[in-house]
N, C-alpha and C positions, 0 to 999 in steps of 0.2 A: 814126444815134445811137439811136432806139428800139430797133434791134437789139440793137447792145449794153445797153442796159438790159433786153432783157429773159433775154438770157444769164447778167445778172449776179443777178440776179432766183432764174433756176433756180436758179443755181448756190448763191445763198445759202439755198434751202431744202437744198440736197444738204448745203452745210457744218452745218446744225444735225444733219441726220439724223446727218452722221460724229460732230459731238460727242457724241452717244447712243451711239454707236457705241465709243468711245473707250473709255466707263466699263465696256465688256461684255471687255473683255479680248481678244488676240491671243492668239500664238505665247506656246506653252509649257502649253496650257489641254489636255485632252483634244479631239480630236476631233470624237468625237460629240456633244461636246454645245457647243463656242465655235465653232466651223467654222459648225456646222449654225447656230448665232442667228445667228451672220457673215451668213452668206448669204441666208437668211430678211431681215434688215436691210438689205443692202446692194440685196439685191432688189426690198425693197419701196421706199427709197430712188430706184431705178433706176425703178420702177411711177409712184411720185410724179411723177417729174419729167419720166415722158414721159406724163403723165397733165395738164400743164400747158407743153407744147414752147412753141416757138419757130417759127410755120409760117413757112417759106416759101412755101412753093406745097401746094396739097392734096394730101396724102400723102406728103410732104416734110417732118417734123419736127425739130427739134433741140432736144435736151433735158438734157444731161451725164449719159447714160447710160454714155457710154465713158469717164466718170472715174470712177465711181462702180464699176463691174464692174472695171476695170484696178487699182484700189486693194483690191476683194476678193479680187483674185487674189494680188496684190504682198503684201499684209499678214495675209492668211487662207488660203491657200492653194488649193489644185485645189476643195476640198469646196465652199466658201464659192463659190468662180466657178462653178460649175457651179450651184448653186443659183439664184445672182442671174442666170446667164444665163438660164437656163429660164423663170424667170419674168416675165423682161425680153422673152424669145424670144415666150412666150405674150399677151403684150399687143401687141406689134408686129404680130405675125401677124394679130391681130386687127382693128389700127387699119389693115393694107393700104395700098394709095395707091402711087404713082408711085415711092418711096422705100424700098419693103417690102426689094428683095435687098440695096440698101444698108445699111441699119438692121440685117437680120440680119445682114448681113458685120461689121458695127460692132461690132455686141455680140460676136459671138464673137472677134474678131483682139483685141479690147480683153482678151477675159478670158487669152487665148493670150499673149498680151505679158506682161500682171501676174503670171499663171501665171510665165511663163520667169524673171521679174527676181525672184520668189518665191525660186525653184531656185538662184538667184546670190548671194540675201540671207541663202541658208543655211549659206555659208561663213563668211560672219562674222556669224554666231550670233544672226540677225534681223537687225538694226544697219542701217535703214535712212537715208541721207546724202540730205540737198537736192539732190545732184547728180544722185543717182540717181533721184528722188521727178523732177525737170526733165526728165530726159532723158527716162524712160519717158511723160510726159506729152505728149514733141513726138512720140515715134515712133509712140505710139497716133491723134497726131490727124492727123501726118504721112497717114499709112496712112490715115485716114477720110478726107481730101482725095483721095486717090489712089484709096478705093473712091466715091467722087462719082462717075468716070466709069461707075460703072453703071448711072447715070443712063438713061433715054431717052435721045436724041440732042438736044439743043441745049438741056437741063437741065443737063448737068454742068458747061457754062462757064460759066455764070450764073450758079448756085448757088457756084461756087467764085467769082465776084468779087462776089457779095453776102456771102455767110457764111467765106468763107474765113480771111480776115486775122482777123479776132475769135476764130477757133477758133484759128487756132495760137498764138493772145497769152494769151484768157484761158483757155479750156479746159488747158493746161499749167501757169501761175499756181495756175488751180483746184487741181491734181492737185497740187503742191507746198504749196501752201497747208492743204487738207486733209489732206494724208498728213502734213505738218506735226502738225497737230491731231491725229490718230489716235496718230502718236508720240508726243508730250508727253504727253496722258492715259494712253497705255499705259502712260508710263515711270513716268506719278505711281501707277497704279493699282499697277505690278509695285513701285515703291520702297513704296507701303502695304500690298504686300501681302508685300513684303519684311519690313516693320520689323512686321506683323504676327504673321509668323515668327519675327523677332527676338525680341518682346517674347512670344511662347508660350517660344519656345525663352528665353531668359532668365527667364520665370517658372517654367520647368522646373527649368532649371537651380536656381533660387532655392531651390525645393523639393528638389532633388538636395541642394544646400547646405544646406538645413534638416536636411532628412534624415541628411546627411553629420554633421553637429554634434552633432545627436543621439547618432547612432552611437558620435560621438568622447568625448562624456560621455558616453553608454552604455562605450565602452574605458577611459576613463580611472576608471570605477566599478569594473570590471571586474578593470584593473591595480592599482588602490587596493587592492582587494579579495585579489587574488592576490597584490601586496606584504606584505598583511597578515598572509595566510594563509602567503606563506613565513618573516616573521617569527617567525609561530608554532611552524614547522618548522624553521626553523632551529635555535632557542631547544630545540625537543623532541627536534632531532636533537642539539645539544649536552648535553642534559640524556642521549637516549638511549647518545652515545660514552662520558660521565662515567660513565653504570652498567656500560656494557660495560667500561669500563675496571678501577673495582673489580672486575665478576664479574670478570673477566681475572686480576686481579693476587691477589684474593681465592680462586682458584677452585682444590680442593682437587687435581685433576685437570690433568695438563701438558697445558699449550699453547703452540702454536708458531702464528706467521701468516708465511705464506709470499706471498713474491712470485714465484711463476716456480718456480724450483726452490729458491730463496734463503730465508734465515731474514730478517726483517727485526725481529720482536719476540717476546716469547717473555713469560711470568711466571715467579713464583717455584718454582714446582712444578715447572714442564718443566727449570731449573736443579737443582732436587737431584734429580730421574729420570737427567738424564743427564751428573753429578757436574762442574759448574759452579758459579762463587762469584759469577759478575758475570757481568752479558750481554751484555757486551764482547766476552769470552771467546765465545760463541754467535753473534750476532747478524755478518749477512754472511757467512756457511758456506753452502753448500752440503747439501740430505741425503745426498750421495753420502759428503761429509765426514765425518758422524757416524753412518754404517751399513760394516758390511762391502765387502768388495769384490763377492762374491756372497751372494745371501741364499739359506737353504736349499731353495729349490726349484731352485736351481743358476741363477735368471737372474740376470742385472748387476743389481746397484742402482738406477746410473743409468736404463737402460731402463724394467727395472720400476717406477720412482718418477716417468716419462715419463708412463709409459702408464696409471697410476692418476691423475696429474693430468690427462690428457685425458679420462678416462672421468668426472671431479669436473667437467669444464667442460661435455662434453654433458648429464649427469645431474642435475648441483649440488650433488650427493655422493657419497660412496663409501664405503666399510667395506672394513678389510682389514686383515690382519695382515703384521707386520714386524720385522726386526730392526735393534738400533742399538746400536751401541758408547757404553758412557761416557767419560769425559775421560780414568779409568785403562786402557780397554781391554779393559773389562770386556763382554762380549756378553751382551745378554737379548734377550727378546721383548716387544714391544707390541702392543698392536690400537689402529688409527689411526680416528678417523674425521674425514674430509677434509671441510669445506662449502664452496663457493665461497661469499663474501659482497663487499659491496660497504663497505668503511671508508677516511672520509673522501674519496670520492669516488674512488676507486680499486678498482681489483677484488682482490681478492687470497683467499687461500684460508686458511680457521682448522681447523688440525689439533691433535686434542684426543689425548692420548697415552694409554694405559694399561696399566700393566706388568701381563701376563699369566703370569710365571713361576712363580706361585703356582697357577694354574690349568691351566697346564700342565703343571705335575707334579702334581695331582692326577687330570689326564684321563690322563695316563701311567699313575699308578698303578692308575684302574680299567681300564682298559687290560689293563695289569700282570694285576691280581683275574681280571680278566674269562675270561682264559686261565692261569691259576697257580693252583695251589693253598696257599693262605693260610696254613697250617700247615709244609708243608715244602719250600713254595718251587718245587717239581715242575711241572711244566704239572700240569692237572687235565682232567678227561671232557670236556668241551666240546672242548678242544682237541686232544686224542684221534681225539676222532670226527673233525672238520676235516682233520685229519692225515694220517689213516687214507685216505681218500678221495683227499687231492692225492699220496701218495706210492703209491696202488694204481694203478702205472704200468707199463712194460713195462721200463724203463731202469732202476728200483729191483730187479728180483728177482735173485735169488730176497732175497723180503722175507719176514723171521722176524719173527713176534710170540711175546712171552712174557708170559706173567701169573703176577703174584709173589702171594702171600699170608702175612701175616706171622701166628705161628705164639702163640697162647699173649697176642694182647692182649686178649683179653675178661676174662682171667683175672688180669693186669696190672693192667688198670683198675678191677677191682672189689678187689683186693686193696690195689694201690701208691697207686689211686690215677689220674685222668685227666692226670695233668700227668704223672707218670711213662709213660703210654701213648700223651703225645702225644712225650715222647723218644725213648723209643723209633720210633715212627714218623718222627722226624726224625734218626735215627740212620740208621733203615736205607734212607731216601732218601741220604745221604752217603755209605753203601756204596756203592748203587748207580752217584750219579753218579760214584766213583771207579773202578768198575769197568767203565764201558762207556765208549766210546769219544765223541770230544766231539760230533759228529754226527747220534750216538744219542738217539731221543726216548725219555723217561721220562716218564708220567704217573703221579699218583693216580687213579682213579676212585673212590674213597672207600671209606668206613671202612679195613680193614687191606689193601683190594685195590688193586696197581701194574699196570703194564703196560711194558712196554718196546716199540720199535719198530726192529727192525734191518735198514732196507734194503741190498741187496746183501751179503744175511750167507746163508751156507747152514747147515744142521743142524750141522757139524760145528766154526764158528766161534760159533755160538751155543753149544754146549755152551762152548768153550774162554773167553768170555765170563762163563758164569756160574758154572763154575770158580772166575774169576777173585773174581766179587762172593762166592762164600761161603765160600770162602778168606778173605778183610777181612772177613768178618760173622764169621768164627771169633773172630777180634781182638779184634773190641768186644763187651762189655759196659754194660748201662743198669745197674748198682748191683753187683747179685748177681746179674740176671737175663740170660744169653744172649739172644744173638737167634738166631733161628730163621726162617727166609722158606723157603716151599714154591713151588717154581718146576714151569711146564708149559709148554710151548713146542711153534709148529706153524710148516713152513713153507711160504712161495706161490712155485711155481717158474715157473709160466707162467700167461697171463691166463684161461684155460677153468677153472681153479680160484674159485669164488667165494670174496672175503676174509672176508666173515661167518663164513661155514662154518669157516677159519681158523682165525678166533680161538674159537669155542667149542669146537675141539677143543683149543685151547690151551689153555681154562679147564676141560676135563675132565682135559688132563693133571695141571692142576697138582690137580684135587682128588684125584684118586688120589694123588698125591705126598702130601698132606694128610692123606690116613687113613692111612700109617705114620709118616709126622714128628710129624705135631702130636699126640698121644699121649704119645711119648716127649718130646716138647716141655713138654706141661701137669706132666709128672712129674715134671721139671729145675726146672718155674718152681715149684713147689708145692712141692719141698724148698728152691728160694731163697724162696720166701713163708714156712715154718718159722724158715727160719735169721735173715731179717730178724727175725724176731717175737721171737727168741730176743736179739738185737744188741739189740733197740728193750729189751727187758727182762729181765735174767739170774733175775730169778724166775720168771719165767714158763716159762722152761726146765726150771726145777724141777720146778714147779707140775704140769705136763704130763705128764714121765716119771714123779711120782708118782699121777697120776690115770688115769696109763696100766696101773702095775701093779696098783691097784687095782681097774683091771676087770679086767683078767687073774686076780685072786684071784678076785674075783665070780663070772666064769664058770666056774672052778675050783667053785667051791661051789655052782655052778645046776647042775653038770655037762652043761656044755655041752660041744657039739663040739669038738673042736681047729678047725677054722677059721671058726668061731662065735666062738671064745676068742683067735684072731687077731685077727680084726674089731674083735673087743673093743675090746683092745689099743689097737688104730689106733685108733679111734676117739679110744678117752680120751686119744692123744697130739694128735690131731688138734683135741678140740672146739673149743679155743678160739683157732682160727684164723682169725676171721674179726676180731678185735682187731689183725690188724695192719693194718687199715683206719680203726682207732682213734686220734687224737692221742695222742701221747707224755706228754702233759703232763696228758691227762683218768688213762690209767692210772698213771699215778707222783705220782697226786697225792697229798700226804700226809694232806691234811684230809678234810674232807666233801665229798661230790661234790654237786653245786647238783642241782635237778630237770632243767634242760637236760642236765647233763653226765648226770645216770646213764639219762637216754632214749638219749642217743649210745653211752653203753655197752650197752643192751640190743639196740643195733643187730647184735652183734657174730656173734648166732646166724643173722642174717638172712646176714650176709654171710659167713659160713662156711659157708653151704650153696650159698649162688650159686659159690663158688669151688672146693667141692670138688665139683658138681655140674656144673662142666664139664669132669670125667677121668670118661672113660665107663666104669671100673669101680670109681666112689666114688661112683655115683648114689644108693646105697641106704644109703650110709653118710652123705652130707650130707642125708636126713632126719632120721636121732637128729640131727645135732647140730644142725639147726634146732630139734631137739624138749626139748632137753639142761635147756632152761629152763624147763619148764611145772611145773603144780603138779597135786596127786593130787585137790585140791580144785577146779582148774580154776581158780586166781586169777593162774596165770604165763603167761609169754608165749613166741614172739608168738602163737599162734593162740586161745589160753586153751582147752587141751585139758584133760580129768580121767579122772580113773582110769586105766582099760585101754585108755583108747583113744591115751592114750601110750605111743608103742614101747616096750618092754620094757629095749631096750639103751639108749636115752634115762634112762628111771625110774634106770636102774644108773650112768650117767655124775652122774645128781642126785647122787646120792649119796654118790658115790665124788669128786666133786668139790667139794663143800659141807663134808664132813670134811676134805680136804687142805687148802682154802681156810682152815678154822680153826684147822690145826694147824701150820701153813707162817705164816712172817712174811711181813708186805705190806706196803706204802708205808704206810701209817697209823697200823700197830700191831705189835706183836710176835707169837709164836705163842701160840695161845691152849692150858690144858692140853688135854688126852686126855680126864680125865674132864669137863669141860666140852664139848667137844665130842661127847660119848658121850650129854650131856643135853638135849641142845639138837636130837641125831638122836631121841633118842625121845619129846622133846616137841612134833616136829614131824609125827611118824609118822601118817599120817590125813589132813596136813594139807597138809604142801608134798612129805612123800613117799608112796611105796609102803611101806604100813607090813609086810608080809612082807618085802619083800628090806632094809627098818633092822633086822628081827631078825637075818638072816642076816647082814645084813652085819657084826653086832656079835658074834653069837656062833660063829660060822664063818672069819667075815677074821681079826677084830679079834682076836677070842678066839684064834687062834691065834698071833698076834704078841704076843698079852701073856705067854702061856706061853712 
């Protein structure tokens, strides 16, 4: 019986160490650091209680070191038994005695067993059963009965019916008992250190949930917010469609909103652009519907109004010009500009119309300018020279140029008049284009010089050509005055010919042509300058051939030359030819002529000398009559010349025209007498004339007409 009390004895110090044991945790702890205090405890556990055995005989101990190491095996693993063995091993070895190979076989098969039931328990994931805690308890102690026999000889029977029965009853009880214990506190420690987990992980969470709430009034501020701010925008996008809508409806410029290719709305404006009453009428068309079939760059409609809406969807707009039929059929141009826009939440495209037909025929017309001449309608030099250039080819020759020059309008102009000089000039462009073929370029290059251009024409059609043109210039007439055009012509028969060279033998032809026409030309237009002068006023026709025979007596009486005495003559018929440059209405006027009008009329001597000073053998004769008006005193005009140093045949037209002037009826007055006029010459004598030739004139002309 003491035996067993004092088995129960150890055993109840091993059961405290396991409850210490208990609290240190098992399986599922790292390693290195539960294994290791495992073993360290169970070892020193294993030290205690063979530090207080059970002797049987000296060096024969029993102490429940082999429950103590088979449960660090079972419940802690290889780390844990290996430890508690070693240190179980190092005290044995120490204590020696009769018992020593046993004791070591004990401790190691013990920790080899708990090791194996380890390896078994770790199928079902620790989870160690009573049954299992029993069984391992009998086969460890089984097995220590069984290493008894390594006993000496006649110690192992002994020892087995002293100690034997106690070891297999309570040393397995032990080992069930405390493995018991070591389970339950593991279970309690791993359930507290579960619901430790728990209650982190659930204060986490708490916190995720605070957090979360947060958030969610942080979102719900956020939506509040954003609700807000779309009411705001909604509200400004309703207020922004109401202005678009007036600018839309108010907008003085057509618009149309398209969906696709479709009309869908349209204002009042894009209605009368393109002669609609109602948008009924518009609205669901197509633009193919209210455009041509092709537009004038020759593509489809369709297509082209494709491929401007795709190029508005990558860009976001376009510019372009187009054409569209009105409701009657009517075809104009527009310039579009297409935007894609986004209205009422839809994409759609707002195209803004504007008719350009007013801008296109004025780009036409400088167009037009840019290459015409403005006057008679003709191409003009710029186009000339471009011309010139694209037709000096090989497939045009032989190309003829010809250069016209019209004959006698400097003389025109200064006599008739600018507007009579620019009809003429527009006359003899209507010869021309009636006389050249349709194909034929006609230009102006300015003032009275044309050009013509006759590709694939040779010399001898070019002649038959201009034949033709002055044959119709014989025709017409500008009032009383012929025309007259001096033509020279050259031709380009192959391309080693330069065309410059060309044309300036053309313009040397035609000025040789120029110095016998235009002569005979100034002399035809300066008897119709005469005859006009004479039509515009039948006194003045008088007035002339009597101021004409007047000088004729004169130089009778200076005894002049006979063609001194011709000169004369002309002259005095001539002086006052520069009056048909005069209004009709300044010389026939019957009253007094205002200061403006009698300055217009002293113009008349200016311009008799510019008109007869362009026939080159009346150069010396349109100085008297610039001179016809001066005075002996130097107070006449225009140059305010005196005495001698006014020509001689000038002094004589003074004269001889001053007396006719007073003795001939005029618009204002009747003729005044003879002898009034006779006093009036010689109280001027000194003054406005040459007082030598008033004596002659009075006692030499006069005196012999009075006789």
């Amino acid at each position: 019986m003491s035996i067993l009390f004092e088995l129960i004895y150890g055993l109840s110090i091993l059961v405290s160490i396991s409850i210490i044991s208990g609290f240190l945790g098992h399986r599922g702890n790292k390693v290195s650091y539960s294994a290791v205090l495992q073993g360290l405890l169970f070892g020193s556990a294993s030290v205690i209680g063979m530090l207080h055995p059970l002797a049987v005989a000296p060096g024969l101990n029993f102490d429940g070191r082999s429950v103590m190491i088979s449960l660090s095996g079972l419940f802690f693993g290889p780390v844990a038994a290996i430890i508690a063995v070693a240190m179980a091993l190092i005290l044995r070895i120490q204590q020696g005695g009769v018992g020593e190979i046993m004791g070591i076989l004990v401790i190691i098969s013990s920790a080899l067993i708990g090791t194996l039931f380890y390896a078994q328990t770790e199928k079902t994931d620790g989870v160690v059963t009573m049954r299992q805690l029993l069984f391992m308890g009998i086969l460890v102690h089984v097995t220590m009965i069984v290493l008894m026999f390594t006993l000496p000889a006649g110690k192992a029977i002994s020892t087995i019916k002293i100690i034997g029965l106690p070891i297999l009853i309570l040393y397995p009880l032990a080992t069930v008992f405390i493995g018991q214990i070591i389970s339950e506190l593991n279970e309690r420690r791993q359930i507290a250190a579960a619901l430790r987990e728990s209650q982190i992980e659930l204060t986490s969470a708490n916190e995720e949930l605070n957090a979360s709430m947060d958030d969610l009034v942080s979102v719900e501020e956020e939506l509040r917010s954003q609700f807000e701010d779309l009411e705001i925008n909604s509200e400004l996008l309703r207020k922004s469609e109401h202005t678009f809508r007036k600018l839309f409806e108010g907008s003085s410029d057509a618009v149309l909103i398209l969906e696709g290719n479709n009309i869908i709305d349209c204002n009042r404006a894009a209605l009368e652009l393109l002669g609609y009453h109602f948008k009924v009428g518009i609205i669901g068309k197509s633009i193919g519907e209210i455009s041509p079939e092709i537009q004038p760059d020759g593509q489809s409609s369709v297509v082209r109004i494709a491929n401007e809406i795709e190029t508005t969807e990558k860009r976001g707009k376009s510019r372009f010009e187009w054409w569209h039929l009105k409701n009657d059929g009517t075809l104009f141009p527009v310039e579009v500009m297409l935007t894609a826009i986004l209205l009422h939440g839809e994409n759609v495209f707002h195209a803004l119309l504007r008719d350009i037909s007013e801008r296109n025929k004025m780009q036409q017309q400088l167009e037009y300018l840019s290459y015409h001449d403005q006057l008679t309608g003709l191409y003009n030099r710029r186009f000339f020279e471009e011309e010139l250039k694209r037709l000096d080819v090989k497939r045009n020759f032989p190309l003829s140029i010809v250069m016209a020059d019209v004959n006698g309008l400097k003389l025109i102009n200064d006599s008739f008049g600018h507007v009579v000089g620019d009809q003429l000039l527009k006359k003899v462009a209507e010869v021309m284009t009636k006389g050249c073929r349709s194909d034929e370029i006609i230009a102006r290059l300015g003032g009275d010089e044309f050009v013509i251009l006759l590709p694939r024409t040779d010399v001898h059609q070019t002649e038959l050509i201009l034949k033709r043109v002055q044959d119709l210039a014989l025709k017409e007439k500008i009032g009383s005055v012929d025309i007259s055009v001096s033509f020279g012509w050259e031709t380009k028969n192959n391309e080693e010919e330069n065309i410059e060279e060309i044309f300036k033998k053309a313009e040397e032809h035609m000025y040789k042509k120029k110095l016998f026409e235009s002569p005979s030309m100034r002399g035809k237009t300066l008897k119709a300058i005469i005859n006009a002068l004479y039509e515009k006023d039948k006194r003045e026709e008088l007035h002339s051939h009597g101021v004409s025979e007047l000088c004729e007596s004169m130089g009778h009486a200076l005894c002049l030359q006979e063609d001194e005495i011709q000169e004369l003559k002309t002259i005095g018929l001539l002086h006052d030819i520069g009056k048909i440059a005069i209004e009709e209405s300044i010389l026939n006027k019957p009253g007094k002529l205002t200061d403006d009008e009698w300055e217009e009329i002293k113009r008349h001597s200016e311009i008799g000398y510019r008109l007869l000073n362009t026939v080159n053998d009346m150069s010396v004769m349109a100085g008297y009559v610039l001179c016809h008006h001066e005075k002996w005193d130097g107070s006449g005009y225009p140059k305010g010349l005196k005495g001698a140093d006014i020509p001689l045949q000038s002094r004589i037209i003074a004269v001889a025209d001053t007396y006719d002037a007073m003795t001939s009826e005029r618009s204002y007055r009747s003729a005044l007498p003879e002898t009034f006029a006779l006093e009036e010459l010689r109280k001027n004598a000194g003054l406005q004339f040459d007082p030598e030739l008033v004596r002659i004139f009075i006692e030499k002309v006069l005196g012999t007409r009075i006789k």
